[in-house]
Structure formats: C-alpha cells, structure tokens
N, C-alpha and C positions, 0 to 999 in steps of 0.2 A: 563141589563147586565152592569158589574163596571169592567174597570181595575183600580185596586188601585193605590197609587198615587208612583210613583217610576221615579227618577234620571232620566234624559235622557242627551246628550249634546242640547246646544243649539237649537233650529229652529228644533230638529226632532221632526218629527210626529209619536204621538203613536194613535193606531187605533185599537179599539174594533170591532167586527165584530158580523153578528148578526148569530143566526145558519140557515140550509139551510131551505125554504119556509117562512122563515120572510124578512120582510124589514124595513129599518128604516123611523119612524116618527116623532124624535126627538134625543135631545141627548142635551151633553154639556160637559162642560173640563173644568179644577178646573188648575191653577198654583199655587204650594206655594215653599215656602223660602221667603228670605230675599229679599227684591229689586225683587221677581218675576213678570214678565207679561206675560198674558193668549195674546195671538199672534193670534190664530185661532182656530176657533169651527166650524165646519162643516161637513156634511156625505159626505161620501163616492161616488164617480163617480158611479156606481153601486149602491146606498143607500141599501148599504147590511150592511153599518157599521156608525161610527163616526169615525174622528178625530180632534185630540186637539194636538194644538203644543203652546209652548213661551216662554221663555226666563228670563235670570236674567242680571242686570247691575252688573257689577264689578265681574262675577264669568261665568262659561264653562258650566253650567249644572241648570238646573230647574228640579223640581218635577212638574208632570203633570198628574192627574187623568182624566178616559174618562167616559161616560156611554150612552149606546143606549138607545133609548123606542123604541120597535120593535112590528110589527101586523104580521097575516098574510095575504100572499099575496093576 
C-alpha cells in the first residue's frame, strides 16, 4: 500500500495503515522538493502501518510519500 507523495507542513507525519488482519513488515518514506529531508521512517506503535515524516530548509512544507509491505497475521 502507497500514499502518494503530497504537501504536508513541516515535521507532520503522514501514515499509511495497513487493512484489518495484516501487519506491517516493512515500509519507507520518500521526501521530495527543493532542500527536502526524509526526518523519519518507521511503523507504527501497533505495526498496523508506517510513518514518514521531514522537512525542507528555507520553506513550511515537504512532500512526503509512504508505503507498507504488509502479511498476514
């Protein structure tokens, strides 16, 4: 599962989730623009999802794509 890459401000985490009887086994998070950095990639307290969160220099907002690899339980 992909959320595509979309605006966030700053430091928010965007978080794919996986559907009910999977969990996650993997995942990662994509930053792009100008001056962007990828901050954090990691699942979910529940590993029911990922998140990706990071940032840009000089600017309020990043684009930040996520995507799981999901089993089932």
């Amino acid at each position: 599962m992909r959320l595509p890459n979309a605006g966030v401000p700053d430091f928010q985490r965007r978080t794919v989730r996986c559907p009910p009887g999977k969990v996650a086994i993997g995942g990662g998070a994509g930053a792009q623009g100008n001056v962007a950095i990828l901050v954090g990639s990691f699942p979910t307290d529940g590993a029911d999802g990922w998140i990706g969160l990071g940032r840009r220099t000089r600017y309020s907002t990043v684009g930040i794509s996520v995507y799981v690899i999901r089993a089932y339980r």
